[in-house]
N, C-alpha and C positions, 0 to 999 in steps of 0.2 A: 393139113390136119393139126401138124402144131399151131398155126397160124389163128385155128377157131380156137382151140383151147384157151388159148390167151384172151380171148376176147368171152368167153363166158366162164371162165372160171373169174374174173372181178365181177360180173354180172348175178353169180350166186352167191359171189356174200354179200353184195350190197340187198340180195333180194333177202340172206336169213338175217343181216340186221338189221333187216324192218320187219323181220315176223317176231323176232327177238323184245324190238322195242312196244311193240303191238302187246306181245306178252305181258311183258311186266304192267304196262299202263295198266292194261286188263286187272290184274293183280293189286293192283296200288285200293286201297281205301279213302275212301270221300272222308274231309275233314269235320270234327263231330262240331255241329252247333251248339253255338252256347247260347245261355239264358243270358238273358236281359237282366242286367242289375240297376236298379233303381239308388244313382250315385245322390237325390235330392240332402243338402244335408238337414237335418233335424235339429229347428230352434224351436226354442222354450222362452215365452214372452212374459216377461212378470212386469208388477209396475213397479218402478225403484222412488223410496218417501225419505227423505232425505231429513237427521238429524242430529243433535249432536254428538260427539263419541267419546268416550272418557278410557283412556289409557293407563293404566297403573305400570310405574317403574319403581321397583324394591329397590333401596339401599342401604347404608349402613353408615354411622358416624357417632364421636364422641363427643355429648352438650361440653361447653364452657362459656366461662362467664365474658358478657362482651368486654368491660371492666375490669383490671387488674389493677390495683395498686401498691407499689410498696411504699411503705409510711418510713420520712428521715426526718429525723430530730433537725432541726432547725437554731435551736441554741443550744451549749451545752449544761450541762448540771446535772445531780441526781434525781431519781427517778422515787418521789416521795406519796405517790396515788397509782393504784393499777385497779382498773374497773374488772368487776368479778365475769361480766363476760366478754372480756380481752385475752381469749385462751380459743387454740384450736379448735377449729369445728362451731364456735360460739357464733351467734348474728346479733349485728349491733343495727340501730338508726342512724339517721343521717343527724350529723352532729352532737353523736352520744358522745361522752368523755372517754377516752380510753385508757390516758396513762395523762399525769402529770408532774411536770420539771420542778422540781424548787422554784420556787419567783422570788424567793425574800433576794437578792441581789439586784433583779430586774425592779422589783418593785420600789429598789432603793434609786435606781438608775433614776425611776422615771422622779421619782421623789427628789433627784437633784436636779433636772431637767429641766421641770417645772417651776425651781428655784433659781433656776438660772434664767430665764424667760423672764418672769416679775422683775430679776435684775437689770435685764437688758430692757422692760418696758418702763420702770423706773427710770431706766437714763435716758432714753427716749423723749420720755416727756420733760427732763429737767434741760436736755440738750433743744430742745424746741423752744419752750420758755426764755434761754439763751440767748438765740437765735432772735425771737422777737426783741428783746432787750437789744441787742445790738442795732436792730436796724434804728429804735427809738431814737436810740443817742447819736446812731450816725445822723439822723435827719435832724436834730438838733445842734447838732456842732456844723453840719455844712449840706447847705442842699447838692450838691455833684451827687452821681449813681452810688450807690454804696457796690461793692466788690462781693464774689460770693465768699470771698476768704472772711470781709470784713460780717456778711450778716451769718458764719458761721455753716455756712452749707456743707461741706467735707465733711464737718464733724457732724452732722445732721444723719449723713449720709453712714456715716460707718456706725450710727448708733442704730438703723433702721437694720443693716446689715447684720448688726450681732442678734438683734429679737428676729430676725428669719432665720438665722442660727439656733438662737433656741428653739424657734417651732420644728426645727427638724430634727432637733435632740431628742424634744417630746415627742413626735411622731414615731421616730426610731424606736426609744425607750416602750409606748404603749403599742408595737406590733412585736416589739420581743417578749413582753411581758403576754404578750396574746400567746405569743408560739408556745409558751410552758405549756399549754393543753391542746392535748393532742387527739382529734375528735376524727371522728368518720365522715367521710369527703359524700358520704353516700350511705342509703341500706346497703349492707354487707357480708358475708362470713367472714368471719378470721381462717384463714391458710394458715397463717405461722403468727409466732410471738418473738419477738428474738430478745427481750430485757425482763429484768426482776424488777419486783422492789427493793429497792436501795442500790439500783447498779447504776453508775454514770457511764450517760451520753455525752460523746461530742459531739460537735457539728455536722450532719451531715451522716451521723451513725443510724445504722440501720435498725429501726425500730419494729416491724414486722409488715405481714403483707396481709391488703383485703382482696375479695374478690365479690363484686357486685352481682346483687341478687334480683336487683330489676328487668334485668334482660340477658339473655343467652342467646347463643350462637352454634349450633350445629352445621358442620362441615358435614356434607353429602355429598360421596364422591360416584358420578354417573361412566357409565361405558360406555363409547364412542358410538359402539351398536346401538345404542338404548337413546341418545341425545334428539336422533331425528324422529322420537315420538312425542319429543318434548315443544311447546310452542315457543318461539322466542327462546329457545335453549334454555327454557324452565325458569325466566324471568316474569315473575309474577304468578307461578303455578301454588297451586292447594296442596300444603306437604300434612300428612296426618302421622303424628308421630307417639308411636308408641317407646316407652322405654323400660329398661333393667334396672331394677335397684340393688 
């Protein structure tokens, strides 16, 4: 009797875990179908006309003049001419007078210069005259070469030397006598004045300063962000410049 029990008591639960499993299947829900989604994606076809595109980049900078000049006395002396618009803020021409040195000393220089030159071309032509006369007599007294000592050449030679000494007295003399005026290198404003009337200059003293009105230069400074809409990093670009007065 024990001997069947053992043999169908495993025989009924294998038989209720399949009425078990039976069950729940029964019980289980069919999976819900889904709809059909239409994954095509959606393009939009245009025609693309190709032209060209102009980029504005803002920025900001202070005009100045391309041209600065400060003006230096070149010789010294007093200061006996000041032109009426040789004052701050004033605009002059190119070559207007602006201020002038005393010359009467320079004008003396050249006045001795030029006297000294006539003297040196005076001896000149009387040391060449010489010169001729020597060789005359030498060829008269003995046909042998004459010597350059004997037809006077040395002395020929230091008379030539001294008239190119004076032409560089005169030269000197009439570019100093030029420096007494003191003109505009260019169209200009006057920035500063820095001398009166009646005040001396020395060499080299600072007389005032231009700033040239022919052309300006504005500094435009760009953003590193901003540079790659520029062509050629804005070499040769159209700047339209508005300013504040």
């Amino acid at each position: 009797m024990t001997r069947n029990k053992q043999v169908i008591i495993p025989f009924v639960i294998l038989i209720a875990g399949i009425l078990i499993f039976v069950l729940f299947s029964s019980m289980k829900k069919p999976p819900e179908e889904k709809k059909d989604v239409d994954n095509t994606p959606i393009v939009a076809v245009e025609n693309i006309s190709l032209a060209p595109m102009t980029l504005h980049v803002d920025s900001y900078g202070v005009v100045k003049p391309k041209y600065e000049t400060e003006l230096v006395a070149q010789v010294s002396g007093q200061i006996v001419e000041l032109s009426e618009t040789f004052v701050r803020g004033g605009f002059v021409k190119k070559g207007q007078l602006l201020a002038r040195i005393d010359p009467n000393d320079y004008e003396a220089a050249l006045i001795d210069a030029e006297a000294t030159m006539a003297s040196a071309q005076a001896s000149l032509e009387k040391e060449r005259a010489q010169g001729q006369v020597a060789e005359q007599e030498w060829k008269r007294i003995t046909n042998a070469a004459p010597t350059q000592l004997s037809l006077r050449k040395p002395q020929l030679a230091q008379e030539i030397a001294q008239v190119k000494s004076a032409q560089a007295s005169i030269l000197r003399a009439k570019r100093n006598l030029e420096r007494t005026e003191i003109r505009a290198p260019y169209d200009a404003m006057i920035d500063s004045r820095n001398i009166g009337l009646g005040s001396f200059v020395g060499m080299g003293s600072m007389v005032g300063k231009l700033l040239g009105t022919a052309n300006a230069e504005v500094r435009l400074p760009v953003a590193d962000n901003q540079l790659e809409f520029l062509v050629a990093q804005g070499k040769g670009a159209r700047v339209n410049l508005v300013g504040t007065f």
